[in-house]
C-alpha positions as CSV (number, residue, x, y, z in Angstrom):
1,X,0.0,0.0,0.0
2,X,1.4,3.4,-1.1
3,X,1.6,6.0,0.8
4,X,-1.2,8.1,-1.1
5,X,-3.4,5.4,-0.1
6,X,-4.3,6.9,3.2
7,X,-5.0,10.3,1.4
8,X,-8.6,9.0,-0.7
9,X,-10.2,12.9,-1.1
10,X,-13.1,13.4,1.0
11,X,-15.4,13.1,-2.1
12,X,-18.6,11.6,-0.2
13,X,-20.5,14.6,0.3
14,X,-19.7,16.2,-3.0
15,X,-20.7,13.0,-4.5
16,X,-24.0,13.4,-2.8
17,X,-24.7,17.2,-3.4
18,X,-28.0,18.2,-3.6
19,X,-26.5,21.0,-6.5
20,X,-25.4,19.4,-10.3
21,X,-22.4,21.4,-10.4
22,X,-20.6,19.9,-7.1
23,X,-21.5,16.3,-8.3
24,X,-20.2,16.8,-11.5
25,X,-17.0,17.8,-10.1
26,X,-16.6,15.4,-7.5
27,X,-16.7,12.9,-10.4
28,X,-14.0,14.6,-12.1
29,X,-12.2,14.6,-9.4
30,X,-12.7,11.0,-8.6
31,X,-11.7,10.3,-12.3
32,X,-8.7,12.0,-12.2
33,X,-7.5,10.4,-8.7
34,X,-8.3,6.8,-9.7
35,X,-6.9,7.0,-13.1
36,X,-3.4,7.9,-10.9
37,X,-1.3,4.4,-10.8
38,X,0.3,5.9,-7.5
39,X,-3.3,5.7,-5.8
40,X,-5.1,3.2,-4.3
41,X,-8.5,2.6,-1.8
42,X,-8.3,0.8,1.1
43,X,-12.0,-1.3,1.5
44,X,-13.1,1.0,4.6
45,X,-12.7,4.1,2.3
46,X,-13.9,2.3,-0.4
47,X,-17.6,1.6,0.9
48,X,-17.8,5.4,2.2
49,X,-16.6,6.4,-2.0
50,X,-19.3,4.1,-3.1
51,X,-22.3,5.5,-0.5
52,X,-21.3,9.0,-2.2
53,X,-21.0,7.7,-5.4
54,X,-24.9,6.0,-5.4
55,X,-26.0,9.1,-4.4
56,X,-24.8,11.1,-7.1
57,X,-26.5,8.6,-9.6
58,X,-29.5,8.8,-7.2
59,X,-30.0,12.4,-7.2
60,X,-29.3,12.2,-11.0
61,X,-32.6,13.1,-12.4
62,X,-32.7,13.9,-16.4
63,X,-33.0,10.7,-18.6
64,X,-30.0,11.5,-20.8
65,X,-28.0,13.1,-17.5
66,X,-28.9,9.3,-16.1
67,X,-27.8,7.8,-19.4
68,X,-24.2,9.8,-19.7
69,X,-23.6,9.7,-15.6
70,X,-24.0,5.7,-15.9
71,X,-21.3,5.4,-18.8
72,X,-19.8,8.0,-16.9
73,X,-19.6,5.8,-13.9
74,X,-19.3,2.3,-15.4
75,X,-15.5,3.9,-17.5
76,X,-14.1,4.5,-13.8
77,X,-13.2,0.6,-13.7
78,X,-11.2,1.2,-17.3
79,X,-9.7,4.5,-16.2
80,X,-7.8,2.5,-13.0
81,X,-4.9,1.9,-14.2
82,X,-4.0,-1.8,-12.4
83,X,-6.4,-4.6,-12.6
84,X,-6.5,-5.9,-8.8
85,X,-7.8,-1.7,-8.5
86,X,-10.3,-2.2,-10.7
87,X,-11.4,-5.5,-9.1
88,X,-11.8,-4.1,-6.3
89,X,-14.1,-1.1,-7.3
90,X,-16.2,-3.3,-9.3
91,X,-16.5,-5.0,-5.2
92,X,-17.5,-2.0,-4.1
93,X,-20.4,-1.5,-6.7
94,X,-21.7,-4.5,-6.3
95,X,-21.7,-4.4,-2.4
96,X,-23.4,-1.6,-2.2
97,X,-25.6,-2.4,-5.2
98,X,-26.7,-5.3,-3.4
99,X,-27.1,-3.6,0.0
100,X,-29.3,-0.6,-1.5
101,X,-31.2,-2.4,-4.2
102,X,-34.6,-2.9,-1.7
103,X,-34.3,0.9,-0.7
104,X,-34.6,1.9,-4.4
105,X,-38.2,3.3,-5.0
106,X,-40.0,2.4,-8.4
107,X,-39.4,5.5,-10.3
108,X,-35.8,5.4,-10.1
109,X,-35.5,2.0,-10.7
110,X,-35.1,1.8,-14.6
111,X,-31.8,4.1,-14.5
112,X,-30.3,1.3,-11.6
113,X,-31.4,-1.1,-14.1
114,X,-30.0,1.0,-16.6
115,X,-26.5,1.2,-14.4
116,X,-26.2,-2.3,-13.6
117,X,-26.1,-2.2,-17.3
118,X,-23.4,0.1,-17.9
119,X,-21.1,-2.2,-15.2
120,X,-21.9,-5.2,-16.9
121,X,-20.8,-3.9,-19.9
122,X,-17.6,-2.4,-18.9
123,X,-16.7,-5.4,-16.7
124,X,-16.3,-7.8,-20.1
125,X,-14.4,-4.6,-21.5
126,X,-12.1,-5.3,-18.7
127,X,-11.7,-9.0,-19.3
128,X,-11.0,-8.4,-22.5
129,X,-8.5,-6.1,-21.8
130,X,-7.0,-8.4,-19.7
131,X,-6.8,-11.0,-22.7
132,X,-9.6,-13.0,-21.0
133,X,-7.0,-14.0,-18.1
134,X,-8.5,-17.0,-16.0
135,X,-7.8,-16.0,-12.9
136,X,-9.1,-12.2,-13.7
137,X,-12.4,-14.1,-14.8
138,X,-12.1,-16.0,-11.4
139,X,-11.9,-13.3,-9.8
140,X,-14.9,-11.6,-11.5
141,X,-16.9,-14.7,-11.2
142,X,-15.9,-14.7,-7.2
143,X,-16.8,-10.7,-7.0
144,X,-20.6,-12.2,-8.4
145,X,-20.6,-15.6,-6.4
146,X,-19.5,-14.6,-2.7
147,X,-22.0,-14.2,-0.1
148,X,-23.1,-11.1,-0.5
149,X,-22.6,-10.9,-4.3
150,X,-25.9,-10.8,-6.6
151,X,-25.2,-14.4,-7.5
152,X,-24.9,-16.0,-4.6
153,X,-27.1,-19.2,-4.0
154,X,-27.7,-19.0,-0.4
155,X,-27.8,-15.8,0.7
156,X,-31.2,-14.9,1.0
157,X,-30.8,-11.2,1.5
158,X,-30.2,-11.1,-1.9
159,X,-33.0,-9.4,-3.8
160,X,-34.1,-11.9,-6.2
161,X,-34.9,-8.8,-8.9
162,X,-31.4,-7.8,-9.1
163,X,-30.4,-11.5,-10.0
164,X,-33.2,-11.8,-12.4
165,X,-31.4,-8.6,-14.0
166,X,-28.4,-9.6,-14.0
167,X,-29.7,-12.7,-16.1
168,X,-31.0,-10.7,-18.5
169,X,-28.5,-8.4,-19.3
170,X,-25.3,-10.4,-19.0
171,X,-25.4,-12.2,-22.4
172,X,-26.9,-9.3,-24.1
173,X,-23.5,-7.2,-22.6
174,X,-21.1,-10.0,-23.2
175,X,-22.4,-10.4,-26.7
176,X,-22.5,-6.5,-27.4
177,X,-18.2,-6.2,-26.2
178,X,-17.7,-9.1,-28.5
179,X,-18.9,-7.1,-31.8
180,X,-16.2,-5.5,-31.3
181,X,-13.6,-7.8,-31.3
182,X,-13.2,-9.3,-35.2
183,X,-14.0,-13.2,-35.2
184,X,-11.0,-14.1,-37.7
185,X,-8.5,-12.3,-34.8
186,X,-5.5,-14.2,-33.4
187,X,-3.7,-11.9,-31.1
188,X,-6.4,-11.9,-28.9
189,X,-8.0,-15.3,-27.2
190,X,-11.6,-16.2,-27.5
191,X,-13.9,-15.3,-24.8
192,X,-14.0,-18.8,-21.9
193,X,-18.1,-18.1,-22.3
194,X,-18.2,-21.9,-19.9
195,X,-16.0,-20.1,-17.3
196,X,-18.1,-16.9,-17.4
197,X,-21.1,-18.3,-17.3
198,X,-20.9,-20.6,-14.5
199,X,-21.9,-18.0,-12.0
200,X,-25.5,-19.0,-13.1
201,X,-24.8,-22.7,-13.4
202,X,-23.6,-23.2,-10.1
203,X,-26.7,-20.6,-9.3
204,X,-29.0,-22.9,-10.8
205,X,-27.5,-25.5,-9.4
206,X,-27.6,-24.6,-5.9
207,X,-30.2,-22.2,-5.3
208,X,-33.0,-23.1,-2.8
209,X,-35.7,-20.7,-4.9
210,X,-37.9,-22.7,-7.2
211,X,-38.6,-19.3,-9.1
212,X,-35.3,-18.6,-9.3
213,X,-34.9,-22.1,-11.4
214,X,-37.3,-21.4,-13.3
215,X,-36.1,-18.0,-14.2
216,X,-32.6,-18.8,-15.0
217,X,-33.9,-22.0,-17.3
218,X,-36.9,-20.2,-18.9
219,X,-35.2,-16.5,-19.5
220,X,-31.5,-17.4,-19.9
221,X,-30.3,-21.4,-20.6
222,X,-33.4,-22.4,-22.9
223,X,-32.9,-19.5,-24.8
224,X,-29.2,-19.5,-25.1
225,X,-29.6,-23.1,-26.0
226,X,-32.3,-22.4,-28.6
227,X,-29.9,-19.7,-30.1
228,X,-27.0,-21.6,-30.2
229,X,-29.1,-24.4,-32.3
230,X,-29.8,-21.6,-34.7
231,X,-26.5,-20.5,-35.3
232,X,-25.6,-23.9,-36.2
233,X,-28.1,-24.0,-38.6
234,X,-26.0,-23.1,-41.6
235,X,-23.8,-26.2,-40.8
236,X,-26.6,-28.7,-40.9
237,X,-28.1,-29.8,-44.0
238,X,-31.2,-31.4,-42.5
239,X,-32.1,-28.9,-39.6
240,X,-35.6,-30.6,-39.2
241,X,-35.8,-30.9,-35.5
242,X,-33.5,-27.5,-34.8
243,X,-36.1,-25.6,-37.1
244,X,-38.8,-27.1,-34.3
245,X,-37.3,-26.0,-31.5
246,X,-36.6,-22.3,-32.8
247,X,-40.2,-21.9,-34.1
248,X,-41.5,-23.4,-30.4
249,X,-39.0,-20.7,-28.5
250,X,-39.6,-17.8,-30.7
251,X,-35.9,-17.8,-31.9
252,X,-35.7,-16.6,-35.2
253,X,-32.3,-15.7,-35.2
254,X,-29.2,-16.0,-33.4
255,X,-29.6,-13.8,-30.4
256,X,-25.6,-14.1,-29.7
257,X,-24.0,-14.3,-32.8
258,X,-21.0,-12.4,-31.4
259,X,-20.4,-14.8,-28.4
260,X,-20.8,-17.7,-30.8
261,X,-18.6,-16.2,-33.8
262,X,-16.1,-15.5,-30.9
263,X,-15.9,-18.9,-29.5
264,X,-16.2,-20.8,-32.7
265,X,-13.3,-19.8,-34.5
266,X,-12.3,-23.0,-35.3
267,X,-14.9,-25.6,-34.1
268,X,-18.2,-26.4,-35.0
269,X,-21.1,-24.0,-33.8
270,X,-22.7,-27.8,-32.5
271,X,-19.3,-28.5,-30.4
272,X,-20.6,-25.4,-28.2
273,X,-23.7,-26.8,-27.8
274,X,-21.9,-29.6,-26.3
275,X,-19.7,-28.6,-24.3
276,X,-22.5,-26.3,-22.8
277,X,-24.8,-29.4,-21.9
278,X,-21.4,-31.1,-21.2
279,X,-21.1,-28.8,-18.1
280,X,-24.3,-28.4,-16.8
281,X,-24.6,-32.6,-16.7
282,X,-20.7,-32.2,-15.1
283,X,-22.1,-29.9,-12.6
284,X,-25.4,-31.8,-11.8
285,X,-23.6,-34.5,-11.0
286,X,-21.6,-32.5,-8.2
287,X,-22.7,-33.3,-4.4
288,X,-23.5,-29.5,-3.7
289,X,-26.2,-30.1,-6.4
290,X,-29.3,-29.6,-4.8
291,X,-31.6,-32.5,-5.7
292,X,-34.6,-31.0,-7.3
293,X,-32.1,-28.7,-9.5
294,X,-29.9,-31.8,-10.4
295,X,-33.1,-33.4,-11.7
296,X,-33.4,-30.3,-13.9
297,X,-30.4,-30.0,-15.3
298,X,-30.1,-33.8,-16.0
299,X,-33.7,-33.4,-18.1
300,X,-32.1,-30.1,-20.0
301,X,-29.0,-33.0,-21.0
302,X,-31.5,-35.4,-21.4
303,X,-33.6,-33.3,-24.2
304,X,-30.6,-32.0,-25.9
305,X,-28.8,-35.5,-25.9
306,X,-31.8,-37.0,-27.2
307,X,-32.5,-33.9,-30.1
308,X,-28.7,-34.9,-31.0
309,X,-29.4,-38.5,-31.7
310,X,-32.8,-37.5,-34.0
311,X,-29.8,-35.2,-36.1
312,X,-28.3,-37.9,-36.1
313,X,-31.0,-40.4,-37.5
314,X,-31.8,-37.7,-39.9
């Protein structure tokens, strides 16, 4: 630890200025003292930063102020300049994220949607920055996973609608960075989609909430499933059964043709597929597996396994 470490600015009640001006310069001036290598936050300073910083998005009031103050927000973890810093902001928004989230009234609750968003986003910016590193994902997965964190399966003081958000727009975000990174590209590694997505499958897998099942099969596997099929559509000459299963979902396209361009560089679109149910039977099968989810996941296997043999047949 440095010894500008001790010296954070007391930024928490500009942050949380009743006047535009003071906020908007507190932000600069968090900006500006984050994006300094020589300066870091020590977890007790950090949680008083991020109070001030909710605020400040709280008392945000304009939809396209919202809009540019969430982007605004999100860049901070790209400005830091070392990746453990970073890491450990993103902690600090999703801490207090999680500890707020039931005091958040339903009018301002689109732009926290909207800024769980941003975050999202920005967080695959910084895994990709980072070359897709295994241990940085680790550590983003653990940042989502812990108790405490909006993934966590059992930690009921989670609020169930953040997860449910987080379902929704992790794929979409993931899928959005990835546009951007060309497909034929060999200096930089595909995305490890299995390793970033097993925050959900060991969610799924081990949550005691029957609606949270539900929601993670019906709003993000089944459809990322269902997309996958259809993005391998052009490699099958006899798609009968795929064709079923898209027109049944309401897939008509590839809803992640990004994340599956990225990851099939040189494999078949159907070895994702695979490798997808692969894991979800793998982790099933593992003792923390709570029984009535393990019988899920083995019938998601079961389906898929069996719609492969009917290719097969065809």
């Amino acid at each position: 630890m440095t010894a500008a470490t001790s010296n954070v600015p007391p930024l928490g009640k500009y942050l949380a200025s009743t006047e535009k001006k003071t906020r908007d310069k507190a932000i600069k001036n968090l900006a500006a003292f984050l994006s300094d290598p020589e300066n870091e936050v020590p977890k007790a300073e950090m949680a008083k930063l991020w109070k001030g910083i909710f605020y400040c998005f709280w008392m945000s009031d304009k939809p396209l102020v919202q809009q540019a103050l969430a982007s605004e927000l999100a860049e901070l973890i790209l400005i830091i300049t070392t990746t453990p810093s970073s890491l450990a902001f993103l902690e600090g928004f999703w801490e207090t994220i999680v500890r707020e989230w039931n005091g958040i009234d339903r009018l301002r609750m689109d732009k926290y949607y909207m800024l769980v968003r941003r975050f999202v986003n920005a967080s695959f910016r910084l895994l990709l920055r980072n070359d897709w590193d295994e241990g940085t994902c680790e550590s983003y997965n653990n940042i989502l996973s812990r108790e405490g964190g909006p993934l966590c399966p059992n930690d009921p003081k989670i609020p169930a609608s953040l997860t449910y958000h987080l379902a929704d727009v992790y794929l979409e975000e993931l899928d959005k960075v990835l546009a951007n990174v060309p497909s034929t590209s060999s200096s930089t590694p595909s995305a490890p989609f299995l390793l970033l997505l097993s925050p959900f499958v060991t969610l799924y897998a081990r949550t005691p909430s029957s609606a949270t099942i539900k929601y993670l099969q019906t709003s993000m596997i089944e459809p990322l499933l269902a997309s996958i099929s259809t993005s391998d559509e052009s490699e099958d000459d006899n798609p009968r059964s795929r064709k079923k299963r898209r027109l049944e979902s309401g897939v008509t396209n590839g809803a992640y043709p990004h994340l599956v361009a990225n990851y099939c560089k040189d494999i078949p679109v159907s070895t994702l597929k695979k490798r997808l149910v692969r894991n979800l039977f793998e982790v099933a099968s593992q003792p923390e597996t709570r029984d009535a989810n393990r019988r899920k996941m083995y019938a998601i296997w079961e389906n898929e396994k069996e719609d492969g043999d009917d290719e097969d047949e065809d």
